[in-house]
Structures are given as C-alpha cells and as structure tokens.
SEKE-333046 format. One record per residue (C-alpha): residue in one letter; x, y, z; residue number from 0. Coordinates in Angstrom, 2 decimals, m for minus. Each point is the difference from the previous one (the first is absolute). Layout:
- res	east	north	up	n
- A	X	Y	Z	NUM
...
This chain:
- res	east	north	up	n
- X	161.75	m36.07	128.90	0
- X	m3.42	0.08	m1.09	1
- X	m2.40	m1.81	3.32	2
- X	m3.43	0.80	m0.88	3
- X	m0.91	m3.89	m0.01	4
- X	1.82	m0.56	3.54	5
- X	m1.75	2.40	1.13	6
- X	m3.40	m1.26	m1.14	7
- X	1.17	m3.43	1.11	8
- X	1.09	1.06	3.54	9
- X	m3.31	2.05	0.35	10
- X	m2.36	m2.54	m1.15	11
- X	1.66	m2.92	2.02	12
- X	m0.37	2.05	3.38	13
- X	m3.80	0.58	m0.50	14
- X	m0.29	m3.40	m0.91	15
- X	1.64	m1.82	2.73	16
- X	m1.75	2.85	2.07	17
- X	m3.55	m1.14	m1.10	18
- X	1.03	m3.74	m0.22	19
- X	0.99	0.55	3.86	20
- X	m2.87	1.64	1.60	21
- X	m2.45	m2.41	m2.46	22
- X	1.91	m2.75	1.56	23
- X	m0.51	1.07	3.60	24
- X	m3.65	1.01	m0.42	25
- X	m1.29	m3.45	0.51	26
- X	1.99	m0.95	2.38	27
- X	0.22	3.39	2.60	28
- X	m2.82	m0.87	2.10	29
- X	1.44	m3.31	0.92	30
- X	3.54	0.84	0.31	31
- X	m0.93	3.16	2.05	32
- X	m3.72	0.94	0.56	33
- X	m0.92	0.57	3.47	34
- X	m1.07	m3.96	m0.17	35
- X	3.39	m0.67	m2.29	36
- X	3.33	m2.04	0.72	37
- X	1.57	3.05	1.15	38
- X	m2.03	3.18	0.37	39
- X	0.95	2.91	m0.78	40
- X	m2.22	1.71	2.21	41
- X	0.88	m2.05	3.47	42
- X	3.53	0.69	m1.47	43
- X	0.00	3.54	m0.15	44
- X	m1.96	0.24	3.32	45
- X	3.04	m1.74	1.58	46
- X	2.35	2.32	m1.29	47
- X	m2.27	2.71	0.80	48
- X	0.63	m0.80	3.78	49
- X	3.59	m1.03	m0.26	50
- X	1.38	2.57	m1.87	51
- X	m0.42	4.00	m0.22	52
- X	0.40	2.19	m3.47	53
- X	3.08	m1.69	m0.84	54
- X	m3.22	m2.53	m1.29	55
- X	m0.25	1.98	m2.69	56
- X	3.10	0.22	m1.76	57
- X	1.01	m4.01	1.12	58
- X	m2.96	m1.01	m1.61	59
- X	m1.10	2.10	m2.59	60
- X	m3.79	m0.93	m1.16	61
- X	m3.23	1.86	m0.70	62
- X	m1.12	m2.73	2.16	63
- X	0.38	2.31	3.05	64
- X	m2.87	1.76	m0.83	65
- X	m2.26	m2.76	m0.25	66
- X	0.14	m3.70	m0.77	67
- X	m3.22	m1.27	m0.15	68
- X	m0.72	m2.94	m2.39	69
- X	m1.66	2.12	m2.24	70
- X	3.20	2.30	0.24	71
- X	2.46	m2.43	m0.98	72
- X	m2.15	m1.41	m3.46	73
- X	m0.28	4.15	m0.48	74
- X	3.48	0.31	0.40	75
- X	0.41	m3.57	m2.83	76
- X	m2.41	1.99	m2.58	77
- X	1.66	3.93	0.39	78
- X	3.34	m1.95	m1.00	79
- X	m1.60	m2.13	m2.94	80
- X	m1.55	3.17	m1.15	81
- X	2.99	2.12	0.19	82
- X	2.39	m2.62	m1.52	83
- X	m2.71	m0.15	m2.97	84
- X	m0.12	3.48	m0.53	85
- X	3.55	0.44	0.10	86
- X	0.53	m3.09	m2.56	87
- X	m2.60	2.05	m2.14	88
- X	1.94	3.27	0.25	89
- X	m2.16	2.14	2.81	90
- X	2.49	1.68	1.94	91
- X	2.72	m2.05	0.19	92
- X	1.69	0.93	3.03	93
- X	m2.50	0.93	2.16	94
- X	m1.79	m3.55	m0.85	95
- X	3.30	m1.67	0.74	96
- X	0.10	1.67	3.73	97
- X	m3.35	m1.02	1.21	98
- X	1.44	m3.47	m1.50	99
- X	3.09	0.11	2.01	100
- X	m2.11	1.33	3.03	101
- X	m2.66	m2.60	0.32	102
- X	2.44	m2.79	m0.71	103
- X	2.46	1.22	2.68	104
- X	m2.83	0.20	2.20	105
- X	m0.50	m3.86	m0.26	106
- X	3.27	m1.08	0.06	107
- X	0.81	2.02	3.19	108
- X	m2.97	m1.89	1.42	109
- X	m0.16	m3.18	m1.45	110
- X	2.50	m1.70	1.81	111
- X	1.13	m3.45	m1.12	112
- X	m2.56	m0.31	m3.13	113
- X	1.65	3.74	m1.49	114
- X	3.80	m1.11	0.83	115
- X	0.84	m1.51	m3.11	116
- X	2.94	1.83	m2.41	117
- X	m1.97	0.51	m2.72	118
- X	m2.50	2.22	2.25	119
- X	3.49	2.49	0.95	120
- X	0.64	m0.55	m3.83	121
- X	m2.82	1.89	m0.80	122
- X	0.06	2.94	2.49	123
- X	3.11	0.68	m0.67	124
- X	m0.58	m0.17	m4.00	125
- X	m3.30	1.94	1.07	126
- X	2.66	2.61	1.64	127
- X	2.13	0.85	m3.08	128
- X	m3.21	0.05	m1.88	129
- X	m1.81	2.91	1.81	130
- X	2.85	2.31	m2.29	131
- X	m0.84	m1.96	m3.54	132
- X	m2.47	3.05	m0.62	133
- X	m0.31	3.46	0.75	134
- X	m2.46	m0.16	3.38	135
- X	m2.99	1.76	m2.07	136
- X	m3.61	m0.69	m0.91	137
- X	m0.37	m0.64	m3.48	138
- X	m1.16	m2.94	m2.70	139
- X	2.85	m2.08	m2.67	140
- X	m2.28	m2.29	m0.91	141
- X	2.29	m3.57	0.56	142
- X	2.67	2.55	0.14	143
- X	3.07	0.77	2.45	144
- X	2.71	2.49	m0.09	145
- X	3.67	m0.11	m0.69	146
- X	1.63	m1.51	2.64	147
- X	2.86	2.45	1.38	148
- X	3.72	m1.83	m0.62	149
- X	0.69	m0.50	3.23	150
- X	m3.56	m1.42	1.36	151
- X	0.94	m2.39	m2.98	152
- X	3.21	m0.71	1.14	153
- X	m1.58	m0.37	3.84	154
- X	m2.80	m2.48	m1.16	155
- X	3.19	m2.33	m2.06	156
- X	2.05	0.49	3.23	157
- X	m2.89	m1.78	1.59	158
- X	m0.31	m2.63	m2.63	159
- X	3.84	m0.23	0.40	160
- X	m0.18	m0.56	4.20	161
- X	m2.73	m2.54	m0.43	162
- X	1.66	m2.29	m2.55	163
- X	3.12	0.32	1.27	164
- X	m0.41	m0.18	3.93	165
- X	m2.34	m2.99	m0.80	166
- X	2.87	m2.09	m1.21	167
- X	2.31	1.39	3.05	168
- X	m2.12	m1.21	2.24	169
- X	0.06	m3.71	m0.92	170
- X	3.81	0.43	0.03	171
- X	0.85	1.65	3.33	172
- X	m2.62	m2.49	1.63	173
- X	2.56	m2.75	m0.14	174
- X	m2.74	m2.69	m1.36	175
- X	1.44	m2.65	m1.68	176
- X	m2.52	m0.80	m2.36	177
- X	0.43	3.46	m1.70	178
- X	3.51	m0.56	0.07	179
- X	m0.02	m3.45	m1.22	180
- X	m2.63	0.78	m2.56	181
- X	m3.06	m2.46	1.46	182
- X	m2.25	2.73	1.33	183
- X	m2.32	m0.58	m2.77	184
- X	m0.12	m3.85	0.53	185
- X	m2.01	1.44	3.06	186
- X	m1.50	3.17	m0.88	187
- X	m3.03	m1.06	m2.46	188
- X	m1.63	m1.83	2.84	189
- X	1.07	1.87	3.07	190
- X	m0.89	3.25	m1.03	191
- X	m3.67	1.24	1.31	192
- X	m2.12	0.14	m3.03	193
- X	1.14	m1.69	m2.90	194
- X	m1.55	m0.64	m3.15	195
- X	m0.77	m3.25	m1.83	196
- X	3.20	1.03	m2.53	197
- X	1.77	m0.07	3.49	198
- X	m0.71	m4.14	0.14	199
- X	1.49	m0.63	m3.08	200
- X	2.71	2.16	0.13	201
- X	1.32	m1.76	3.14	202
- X	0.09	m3.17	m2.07	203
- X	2.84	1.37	m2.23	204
- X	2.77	m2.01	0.10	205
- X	2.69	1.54	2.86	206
- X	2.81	1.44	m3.04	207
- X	m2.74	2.36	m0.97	208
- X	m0.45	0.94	3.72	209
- X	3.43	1.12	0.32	210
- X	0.14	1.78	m3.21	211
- X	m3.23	1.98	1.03	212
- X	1.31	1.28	2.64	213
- X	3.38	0.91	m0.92	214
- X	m1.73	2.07	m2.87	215
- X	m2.01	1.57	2.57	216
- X	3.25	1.18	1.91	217
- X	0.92	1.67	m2.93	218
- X	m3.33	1.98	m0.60	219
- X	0.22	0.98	3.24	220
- X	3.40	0.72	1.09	221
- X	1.41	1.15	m3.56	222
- X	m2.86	0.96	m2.42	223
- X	m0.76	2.90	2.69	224
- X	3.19	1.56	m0.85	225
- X	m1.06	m0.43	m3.60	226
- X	m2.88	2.52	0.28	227
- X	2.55	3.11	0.13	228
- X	1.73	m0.87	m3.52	229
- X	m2.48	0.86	m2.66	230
- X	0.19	m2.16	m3.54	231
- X	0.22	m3.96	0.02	232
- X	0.81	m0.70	3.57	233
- X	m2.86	2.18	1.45	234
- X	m2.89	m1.73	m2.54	235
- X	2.08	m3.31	1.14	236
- X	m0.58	0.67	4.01	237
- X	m3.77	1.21	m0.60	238
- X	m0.61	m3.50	m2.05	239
- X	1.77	m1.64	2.77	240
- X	m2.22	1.79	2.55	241
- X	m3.07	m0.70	m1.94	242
- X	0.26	m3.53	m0.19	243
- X	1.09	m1.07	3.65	244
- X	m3.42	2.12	1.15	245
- X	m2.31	m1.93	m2.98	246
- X	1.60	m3.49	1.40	247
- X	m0.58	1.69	3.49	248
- X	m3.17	0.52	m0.57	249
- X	m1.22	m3.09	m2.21	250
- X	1.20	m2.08	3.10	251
- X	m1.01	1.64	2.80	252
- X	m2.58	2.73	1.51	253
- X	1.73	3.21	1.42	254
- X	m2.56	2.49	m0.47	255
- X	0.69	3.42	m1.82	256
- X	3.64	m0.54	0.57	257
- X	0.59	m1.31	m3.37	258
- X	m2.08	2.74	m1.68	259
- X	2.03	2.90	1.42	260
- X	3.42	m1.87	m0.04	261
- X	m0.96	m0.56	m4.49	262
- X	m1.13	3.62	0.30	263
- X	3.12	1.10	1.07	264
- X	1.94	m2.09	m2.25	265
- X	m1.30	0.69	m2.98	266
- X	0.35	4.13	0.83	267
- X	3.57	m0.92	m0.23	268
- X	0.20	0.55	m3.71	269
- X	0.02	3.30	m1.89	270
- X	m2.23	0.59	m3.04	271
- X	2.73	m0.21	m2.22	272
- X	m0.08	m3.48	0.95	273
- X	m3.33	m0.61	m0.40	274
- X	m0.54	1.45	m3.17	275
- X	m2.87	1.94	0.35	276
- X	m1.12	2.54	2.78	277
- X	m3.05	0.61	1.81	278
- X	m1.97	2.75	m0.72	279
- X	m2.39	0.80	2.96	280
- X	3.03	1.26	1.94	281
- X	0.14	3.36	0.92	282
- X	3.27	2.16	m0.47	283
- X	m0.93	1.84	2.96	284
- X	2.27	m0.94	3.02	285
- X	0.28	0.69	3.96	286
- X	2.42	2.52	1.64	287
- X	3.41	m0.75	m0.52	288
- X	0.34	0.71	3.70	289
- X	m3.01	m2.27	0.79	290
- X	2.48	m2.92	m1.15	291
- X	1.87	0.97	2.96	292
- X	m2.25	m1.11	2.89	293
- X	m0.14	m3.70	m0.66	294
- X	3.62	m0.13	m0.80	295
- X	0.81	1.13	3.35	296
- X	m2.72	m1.55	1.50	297
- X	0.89	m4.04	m1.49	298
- X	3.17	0.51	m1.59	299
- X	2.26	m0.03	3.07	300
- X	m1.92	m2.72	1.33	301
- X	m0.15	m2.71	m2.90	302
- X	3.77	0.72	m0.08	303
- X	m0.30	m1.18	3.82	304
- X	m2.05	m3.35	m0.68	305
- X	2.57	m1.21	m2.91	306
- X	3.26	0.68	2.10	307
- X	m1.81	m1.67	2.96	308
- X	m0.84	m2.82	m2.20	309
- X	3.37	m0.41	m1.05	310
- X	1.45	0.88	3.56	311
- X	m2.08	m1.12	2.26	312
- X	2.08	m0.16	2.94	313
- X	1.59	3.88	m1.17	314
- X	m0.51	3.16	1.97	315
- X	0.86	2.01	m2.50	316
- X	m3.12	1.56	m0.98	317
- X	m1.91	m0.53	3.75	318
- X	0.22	4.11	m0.21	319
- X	m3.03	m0.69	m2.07	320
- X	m2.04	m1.81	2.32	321
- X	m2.38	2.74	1.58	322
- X	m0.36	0.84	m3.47	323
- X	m1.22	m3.41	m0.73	324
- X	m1.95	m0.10	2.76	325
- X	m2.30	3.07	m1.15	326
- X	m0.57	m1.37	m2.86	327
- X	m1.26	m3.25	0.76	328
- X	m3.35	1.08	0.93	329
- X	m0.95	1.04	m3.70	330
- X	1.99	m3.16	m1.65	331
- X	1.30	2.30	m2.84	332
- X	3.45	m1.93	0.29	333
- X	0.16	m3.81	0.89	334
- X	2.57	m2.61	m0.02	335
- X	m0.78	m2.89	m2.62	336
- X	0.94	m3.47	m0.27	337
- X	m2.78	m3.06	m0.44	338
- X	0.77	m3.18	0.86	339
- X	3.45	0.62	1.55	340
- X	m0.61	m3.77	1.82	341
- X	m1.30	m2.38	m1.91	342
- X	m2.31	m2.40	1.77	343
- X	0.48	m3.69	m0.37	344
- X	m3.21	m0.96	1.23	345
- X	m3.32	0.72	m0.10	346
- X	m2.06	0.05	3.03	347
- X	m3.63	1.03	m0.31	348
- X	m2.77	0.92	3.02	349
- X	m3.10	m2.14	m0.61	350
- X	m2.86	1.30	2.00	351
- X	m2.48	m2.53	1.51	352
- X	m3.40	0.25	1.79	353
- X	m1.74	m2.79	1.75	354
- X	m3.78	m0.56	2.39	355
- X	1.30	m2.77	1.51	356
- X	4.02	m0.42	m0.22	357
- X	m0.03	m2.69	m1.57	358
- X	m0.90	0.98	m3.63	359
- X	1.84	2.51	m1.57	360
- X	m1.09	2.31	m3.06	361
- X	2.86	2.11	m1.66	362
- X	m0.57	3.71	m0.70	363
- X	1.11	0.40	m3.82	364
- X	1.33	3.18	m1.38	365
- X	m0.07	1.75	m3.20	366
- X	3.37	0.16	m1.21	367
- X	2.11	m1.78	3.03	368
- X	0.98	m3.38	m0.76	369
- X	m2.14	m2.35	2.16	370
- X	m1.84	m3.04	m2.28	371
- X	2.37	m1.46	m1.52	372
- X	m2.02	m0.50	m3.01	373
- X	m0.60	3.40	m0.17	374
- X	2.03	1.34	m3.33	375
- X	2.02	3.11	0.93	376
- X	m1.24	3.80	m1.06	377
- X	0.49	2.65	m2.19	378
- X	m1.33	2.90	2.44	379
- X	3.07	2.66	m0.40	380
- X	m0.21	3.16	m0.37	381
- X	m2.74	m0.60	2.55	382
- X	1.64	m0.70	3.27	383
- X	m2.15	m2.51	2.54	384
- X	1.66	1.85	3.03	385
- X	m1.34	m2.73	2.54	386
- X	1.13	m2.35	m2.09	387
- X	3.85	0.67	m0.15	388
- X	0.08	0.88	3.25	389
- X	m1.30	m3.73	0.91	390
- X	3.24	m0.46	m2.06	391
- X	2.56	2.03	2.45	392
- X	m1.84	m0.94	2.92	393
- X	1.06	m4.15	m0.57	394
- X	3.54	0.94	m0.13	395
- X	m0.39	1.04	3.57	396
- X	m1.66	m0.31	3.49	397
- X	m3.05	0.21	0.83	398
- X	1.36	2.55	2.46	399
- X	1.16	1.84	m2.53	400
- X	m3.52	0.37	m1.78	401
- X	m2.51	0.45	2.57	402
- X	m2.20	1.68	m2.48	403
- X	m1.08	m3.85	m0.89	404
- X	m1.85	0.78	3.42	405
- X	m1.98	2.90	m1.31	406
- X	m0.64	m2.03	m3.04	407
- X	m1.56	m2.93	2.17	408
- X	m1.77	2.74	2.05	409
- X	m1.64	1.30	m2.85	410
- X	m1.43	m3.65	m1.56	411
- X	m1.49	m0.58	3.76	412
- X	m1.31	3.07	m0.47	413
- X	m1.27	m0.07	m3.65	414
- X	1.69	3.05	m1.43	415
- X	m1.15	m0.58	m3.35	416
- X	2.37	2.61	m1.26	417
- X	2.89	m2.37	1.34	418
- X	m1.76	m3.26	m1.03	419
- X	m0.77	1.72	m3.76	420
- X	4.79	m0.22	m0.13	421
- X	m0.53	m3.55	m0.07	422
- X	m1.23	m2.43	m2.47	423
- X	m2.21	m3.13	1.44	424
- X	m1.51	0.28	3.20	425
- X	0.12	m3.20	1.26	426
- X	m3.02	1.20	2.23	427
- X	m2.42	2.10	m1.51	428
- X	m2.79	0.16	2.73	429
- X	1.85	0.60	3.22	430
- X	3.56	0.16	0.82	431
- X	1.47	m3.02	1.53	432
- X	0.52	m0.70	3.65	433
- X	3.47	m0.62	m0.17	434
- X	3.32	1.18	m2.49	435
- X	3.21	m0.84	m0.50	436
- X	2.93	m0.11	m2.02	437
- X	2.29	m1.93	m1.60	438
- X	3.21	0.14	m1.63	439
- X	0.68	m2.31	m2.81	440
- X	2.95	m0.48	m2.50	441
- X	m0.66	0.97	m3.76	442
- X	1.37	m1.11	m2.92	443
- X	m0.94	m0.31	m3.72	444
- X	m1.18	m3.32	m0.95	445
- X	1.52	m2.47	m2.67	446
- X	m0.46	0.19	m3.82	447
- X	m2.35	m3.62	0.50	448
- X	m1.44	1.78	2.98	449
- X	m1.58	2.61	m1.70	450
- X	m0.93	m1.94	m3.33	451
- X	m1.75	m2.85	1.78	452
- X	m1.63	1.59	3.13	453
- X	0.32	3.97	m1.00	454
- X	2.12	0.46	3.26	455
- X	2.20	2.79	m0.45	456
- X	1.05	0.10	3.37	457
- X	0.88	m2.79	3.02	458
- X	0.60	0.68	3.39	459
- X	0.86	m1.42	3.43	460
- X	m1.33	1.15	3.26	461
- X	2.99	1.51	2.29	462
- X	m2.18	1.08	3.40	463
- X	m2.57	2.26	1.43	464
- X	0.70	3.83	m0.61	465
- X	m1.37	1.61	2.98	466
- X	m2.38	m0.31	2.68	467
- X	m3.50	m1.94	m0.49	468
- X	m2.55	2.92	0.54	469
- X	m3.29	m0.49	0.99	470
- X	m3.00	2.08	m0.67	471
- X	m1.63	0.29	3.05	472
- X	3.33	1.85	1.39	473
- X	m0.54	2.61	m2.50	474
- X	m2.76	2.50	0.97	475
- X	m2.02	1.40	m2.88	476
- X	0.74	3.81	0.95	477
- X	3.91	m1.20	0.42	478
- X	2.11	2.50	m1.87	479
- X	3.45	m0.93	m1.17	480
C-alpha cells in the first residue's frame, strides 16, 4: 500500500497546527502568564520551586525552569513558529518537530486552566508519534517529508480511531438523556462557548432534523472508526463521514486547531490508490525499523488502557497499568478523549462590571465571549481567545472554583495592559474603576423577529451576583496574585 500522500498529509498537518498554535498564543502569553498575566508562569514556578524538590522537573516538564521572563515566554512562542515553519518547508523534519513538541509541552505543563483543553493533549501526543515521521537528521526536502514507517501510520490512525470513537462513548456512558433521546443539539448551537453566526441559524432547524443530526453523528463516531481498518468503499465512506461532521463542526463553532489536526488525520486515512495520484516530494527514505518500537511501547499499552476504561469504567482489570499512566501524564503523549460528554442546557455567561460611584455600572466587553447581545457571533477558530473560553467554563461553576477571576480584577486595578489588551472595550480607558463586580446572567439566542427588527442575536435575564464586590482601594498596586 502505496502512503506517500498520508505521509505528506500527516507531516504537513502537524507543522501546521504547530505554527497555528504557538501564532495563536503569541498575542495572548503575556496576559495569560507574564509576570503581570492571569496566571504567571513565573510566580508559578517560584511556588513549585519551594514546594517541591527535583521531582519538579520531571512533574512538570518545561524549558520554563530555566527562565521565564516575559521576554522568555514570546521567545519560547517564536522558536516554535519558526520550527513548525521550517519543518512544514522541509528543514529537518524531526528535529524541527522536537523543539515543537518541547516548547509546547513547556506551556501546557504551565499554563494551567487556559492550556487544559483536549485539543492542546491532542497535539502533544500527535507531536509524540511525529518526532519518528523522519529520520532525526539535518538536511533540506524542500515542502518534502519522508515515508512514514507502517506502523507510525498505523499509530497516528489508531489515534484518529481513539478520538472518534471514545468521543461518542463518552456521551453514552454519561447517562445524559438528551444524547440518548437525541435533543442534545436542540441545546448545543447556543450553549456551546464560541459559536458562530451559522450556529444561530442552525438552532432554528426544525427539531426532526435535530434528532437525525445527531443520530448520524453516533454513527461517525461509534461505527465509521471501525471503518478506517477495511480499505475500499467503507474506509473512503468513514473518512467522508469524518470529514464532514469536523466542516459542520467547524462552520458552527470555534475550537481552535482541533479541527485542523482531527481533518488532517482523516484524510491520511486513505491510500494513494485511492486518491489517484501520489505525492512526489516524499522521500523513500524511512526510520529504523526498531525506532518504530519506542512509541509503540511507550502509547500503545496505554491508549489500549483509556478505551477499556472508557468502556469499563468501574473495571479493575487493567489498574496494573496505572503507574504506567501516571508517568506518562506529565508529557500528554496519551490522553483520554471525549467533548461534550454533558450537554449543557443553559447558558450562563460572567458579565464584568466597573463603577466610580455604585450606582452606574459600565460592562467590560470581550472579543469573542458573548456579552452585547447585539453583538453578531465570530469566526475566530483556529485562533483560540484562551481568556475567552475560559470565561465560558468558569459560568458553569463557582466563583470558588475560579479564583483566577481575582487575578483578573487585580490586574485591571492595576492596569496590566497586557491583561487589559485579552479584552475588547474598556469601559474605562483613563483609570481603572473604583469598584468591580460580576454578574451572572442567562443566555439564549434571540427570536427570528428579534434579530430582523432590532439585530439582537442574543436575550438574556439577570440570575445574581457572581462573586464578591471588590474594591480598588483594597488592592495594593505592588499586590501580587
């Protein structure tokens, strides 16, 4: 079986989503984590510093440790964008593809909440398998790759098959009823964090086509995934399949690079012969034989762990496997999948409020988070607004729960600029405001006279204050959080 364009497809697609990634983060990784950020990396790492002795090292494993200066971390964003472009242009594959997987662990070990999402694991442990696409050698294939060993290849659709297929496990052993009565996606277009305007009018479809939708989507992902393994008809059938839930995916909602390496993958599925044609900047040349051996030791045991455990959960069978599991979850090469296993019926959103006097209240407005209601929704993906989404988790729950919403008020007392540059109007350009608070309101998408008469896409209904009132003259200007 001929592979030269899965190979070329499977290379390009992980320096892609590589570059798309770090580009992404650039903007944002002052904010997030600068040593005036959300959560910094720096006063992280000097807390584990103190807590914790060389086992530091290996539980969080990050270049970080040797310096993480603001100027360190947007070094650390261009090395990766660089690498990923030269490896996408054919400079060294594999050693490009390990600085990639190196500076984009080092974030995610660090990053806390806003580098927690699946499609961040997704990528490591893609970028894992990907480190033996290519002999590790200098040299120059100009938009070239080399011939992807057989069982890399069969690795890399073992991954595709885990994702699809534990994704639709999920929503089954969760016990909701709306997947199992088919009315999750009465909810999902307007519940989920970031969707589109397509999103609007898709959740006007009539409720038939709701059911249908997702019933097809239980078959992509709980049969087409066996599909993969039987080449002819049924395997072009699954990738089509797999294609066009990630297009629809995408088209009505924002999830980043997810959908770009999740296509990728797909469409590596099929063999030249079913293409037609092959690519010709692929290089013969493979790794070792033996080579092949070290990540099917190293994730094949343990994706074998995460689909029994899906399907068992309450099984000891395989708990031989848990120190095992536990090693490897510092370096996210092998993650559990499974998005929106619990549908949310609502849609509660944080709206952030400053005020002089108490009385009159301005409301902080985001980029991408829903907060105007005549603001039309996005198309942002693959870019990721990190603060955003997180805005996004943090409604579901406490205040408690999310007392980085204290840093972030800490930081607009203090005028971090990097923080105030996440979000979109500042309701108070020349000094911060004396007082903050927040406010949890109810979200829904407006009706179809609604939005053709006023342009209000969404409505809303205040539930209750979301945390304490914070004044500014309790927060010192030197205050660290």
């Amino acid at each position: 079986m001929e592979l030269s364009t899965a190979s070329w497809l499977l290379a390009k697609t992980l320096s892609l989503s590589y570059f798309i990634a770090f580009l992404s983060l650039l903007p944002q990784v002052l904010g997030l984590f600068g040593r005036e950020g959300l959560l910094s990396i720096d006063h992280f790492l000097n807390i584990l510093d103190k807590e914790m002795r060389a086992e530091r090292f290996f539980h969080l494993p990050s270049v970080f440790w040797l310096g993480s200066s603001d100027m360190t971390l947007k070094a650390v964003c261009f090395i990766g964008m660089t690498a990923a472009s030269l490896s996408f242009l054919g400079f060294s594959q594999s050693i490009m593809l390990a600085i990639c997987f190196v500076c984009y662990l080092s974030f995610v070990s660090c990053g806390q909440v806003f580098l927690s999402y699946q499609w961040d694991s997704l990528l490591l442990e893609f970028g894992f398998l990907g480190l033996f696409f290519a002999p590790l050698e200098w040299e120059w294939l100009p938009l070239g790759t080399h011939l992807v060993q057989p069982l890399i290849y069969f690795l890399a659709l073992f991954l595709l098959f885990k994702l699809m297929f534990l994704s639709g496990v999920a929503k089954l052993v969760s016990k909701d009823t709306t997947w199992r009565n088919f009315t999750a996606l009465n909810f999902h277009y307007w519940t989920q964090p970031l969707p589109t305007p397509l999103a609007y009018f898709a959740s006007k479809l009539p409720p038939a086509i709701q059911k249908i939708s997702v019933a097809m989507m239980f078959v992509i992902e709980l049969v087409f995934p066996f599909l993969i393994w039987y080449p002819g008809p049924w395997q072009t059938a699954a990738v089509i399949g797999f294609v066009g839930l990630q297009v629809l995916i995408a088209a009505t909602g924002n999830y980043g690079f997810f959908n770009l390496i999740t296509l990728g993958l797909s469409l590596s599925v099929l063999p030249d012969s079913t293409w037609g044609f092959k690519i010709g900047w692929v290089e013969k040349e493979m790794i070792a034989w033996w080579a092949t051996l070290i990540p099917l030791m190293v994730v094949g045991p343990s994706s074998v762990f995460w689909i029994y455990k899906s399907l068992f959960e309450k099984s000891k069978v395989m708990d031989f496997l848990l120190p095992w599991m536990r090693a490897l979850y510092p370096f996210r090469i092998s993650n559990p999948y499974g998005l929106f296993a619990i549908m949310t019926r609502t849609r509660p959103e944080i709206v952030m409020e400053g005020s002089d006097d108490e009385v009159n209240w301005k409301e902080y407005q985001f980029n991408h988070k829903v907060t105007s209601l005549k603001k039309m929704p996005t198309v942002v993906a693959p870019h990721q607004p990190r603060l955003d989404w997180q805005m996004w988790f943090a409604a579901l729950e406490t205040f408690n729960d999310n007392l980085w919403l204290q840093n972030l008020v800490t930081r607009i007392f203090q005028k971090s600029q990097d923080v105030l540059a996440l979000l979109g109007e500042n309701p108070f350009p020349q000094s911060p405001p004396k007082f903050i608070r927040f406010l949890r309101y109810e979200y829904e998408f407006s009706k179809w006279d609604e939005l053709r008469e006023n342009r209000q896409w969404w409505k809303r209904k205040l539930v209750g204050p979301y945390g304490p009132l914070f004044e500014r003259d309790d927060f010192s200007e030197e205050e660290t959080p």
